[in-house]
C-alpha positions as a printed Julia matrix, in Angstrom:
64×3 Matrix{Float64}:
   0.0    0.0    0.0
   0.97   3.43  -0.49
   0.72   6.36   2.54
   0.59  10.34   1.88
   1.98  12.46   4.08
   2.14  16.26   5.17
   5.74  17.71   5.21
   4.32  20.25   7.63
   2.43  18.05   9.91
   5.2   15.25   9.44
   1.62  13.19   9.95
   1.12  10.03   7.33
  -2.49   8.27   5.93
  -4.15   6.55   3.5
  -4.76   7.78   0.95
  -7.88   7.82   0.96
  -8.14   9.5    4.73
 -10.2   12.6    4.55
  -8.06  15.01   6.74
  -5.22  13.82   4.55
  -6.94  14.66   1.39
  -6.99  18.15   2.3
  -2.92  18.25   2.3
  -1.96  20.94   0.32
   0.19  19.21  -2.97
   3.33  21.36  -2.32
   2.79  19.53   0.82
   2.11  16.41   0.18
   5.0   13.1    0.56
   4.17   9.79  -0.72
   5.79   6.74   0.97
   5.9    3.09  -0.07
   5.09   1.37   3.25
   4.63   2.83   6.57
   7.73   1.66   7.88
   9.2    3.74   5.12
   6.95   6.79   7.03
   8.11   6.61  10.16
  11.78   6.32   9.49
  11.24   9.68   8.25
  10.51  11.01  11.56
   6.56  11.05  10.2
   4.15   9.38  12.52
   0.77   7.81  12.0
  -2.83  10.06  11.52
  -5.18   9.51  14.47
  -7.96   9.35  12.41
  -7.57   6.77   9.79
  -5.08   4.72  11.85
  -2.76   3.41   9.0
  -1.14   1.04  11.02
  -3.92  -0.85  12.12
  -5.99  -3.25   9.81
  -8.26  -2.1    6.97
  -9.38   1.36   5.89
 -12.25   3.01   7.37
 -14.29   3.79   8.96
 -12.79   6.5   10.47
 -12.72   7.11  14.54
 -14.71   9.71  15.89
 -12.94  12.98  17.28
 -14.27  11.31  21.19
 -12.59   8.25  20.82
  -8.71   9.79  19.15
């Protein structure tokens, strides 16, 4: 799978995460793995938890 993530933030998701959607292009990393992410220094989005199991649905802001 592949992971986006924000240069500003230094946050990575799927790609398909909605709060990473909104990442600004000039912005905007792509890494192969997540592995590959956090050896950057980048570390996972609270929302769409890329590190756990499959996509979606997303957590509620309560439960972050």
């Amino acid at each position: 799978p592949m992971f986006n993530a924000c240069k500003t933030t230094q946050i990575f998701c799927r790609p398909n995460c909605p709060p990473g959607r909104r990442t600004r292009p000039e912005n905007r990393v792509v890494f192969p793995s997540s592995s590959a992410a956090i050896d950057m220094g980048y570390r996972p989005c609270l929302v769409c938890v890329p590190m756990e199991g499959q996509p979606g649905p997303w957590k509620p802001k309560n439960q972050r």
